[in-house]
C-alpha positions as CSV (number, residue, x, y, z in Angstrom):
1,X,0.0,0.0,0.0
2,X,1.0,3.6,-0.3
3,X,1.0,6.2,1.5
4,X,-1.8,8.7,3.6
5,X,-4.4,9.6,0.9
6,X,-3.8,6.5,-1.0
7,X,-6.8,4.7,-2.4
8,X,-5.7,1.2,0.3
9,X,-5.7,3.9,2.8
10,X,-9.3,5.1,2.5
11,X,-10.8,1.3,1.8
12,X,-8.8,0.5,4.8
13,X,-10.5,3.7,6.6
14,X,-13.5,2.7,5.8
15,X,-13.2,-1.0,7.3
16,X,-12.3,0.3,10.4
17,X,-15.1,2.1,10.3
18,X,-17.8,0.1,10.6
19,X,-15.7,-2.7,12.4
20,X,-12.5,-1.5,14.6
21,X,-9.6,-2.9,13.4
22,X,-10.5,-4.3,10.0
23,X,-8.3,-1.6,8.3
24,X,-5.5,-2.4,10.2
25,X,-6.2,-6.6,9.2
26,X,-6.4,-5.2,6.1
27,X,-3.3,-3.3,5.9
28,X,-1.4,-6.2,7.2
29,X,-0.8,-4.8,10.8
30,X,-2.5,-8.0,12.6
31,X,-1.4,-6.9,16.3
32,X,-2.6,-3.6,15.8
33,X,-5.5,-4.9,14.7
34,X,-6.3,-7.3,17.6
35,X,-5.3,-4.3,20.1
36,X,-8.1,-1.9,18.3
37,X,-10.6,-5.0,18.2
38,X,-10.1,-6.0,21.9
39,X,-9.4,-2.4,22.9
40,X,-12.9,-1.0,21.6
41,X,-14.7,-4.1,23.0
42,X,-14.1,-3.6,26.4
43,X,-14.1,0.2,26.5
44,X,-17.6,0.0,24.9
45,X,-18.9,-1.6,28.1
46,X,-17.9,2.4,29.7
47,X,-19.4,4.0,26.5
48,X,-15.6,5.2,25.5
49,X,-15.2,2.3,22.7
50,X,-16.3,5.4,20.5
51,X,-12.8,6.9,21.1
52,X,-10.8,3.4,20.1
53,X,-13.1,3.2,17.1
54,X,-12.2,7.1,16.2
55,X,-8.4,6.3,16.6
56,X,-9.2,2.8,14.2
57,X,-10.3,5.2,11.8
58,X,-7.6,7.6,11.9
59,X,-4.7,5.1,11.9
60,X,-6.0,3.0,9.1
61,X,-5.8,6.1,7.6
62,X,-3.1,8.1,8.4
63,X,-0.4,4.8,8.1
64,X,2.2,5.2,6.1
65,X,4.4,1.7,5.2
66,X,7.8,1.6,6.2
67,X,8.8,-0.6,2.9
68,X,7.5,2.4,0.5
């Protein structure tokens, strides 16, 4: 994938979107991806999973790859 802006970066923004994580799974980042999965379960149980889901959204998005 390239980098912020790129078109991997906004399907990947959008993934996370509607479920935490799945940009990062999709982006190859796997341990990110279980920390944002895991990490927006539980806080949603104190109604601040809202904030983990925000940050899923703007990391899947913002991620640039280190091999580029």
């Amino acid at each position: 994938m390239a980098g912020q802006g790129s078109t991997g970066n906004v399907i990947a923004a959008l993934a996370s979107f509607f479920i935490p994580g799945l940009g990062q799974l999709i982006q190859g980042r796997v341990l990110m991806a279980v920390a944002h999965f895991v990490l927006a379960g539980v806080l949603w149980f104190f109604l601040l999973g809202w904030v983990i889901h925000l940050w899923s959204v703007i990391d899947a998005a913002l991620w640039k790859s280190r091999a580029a």
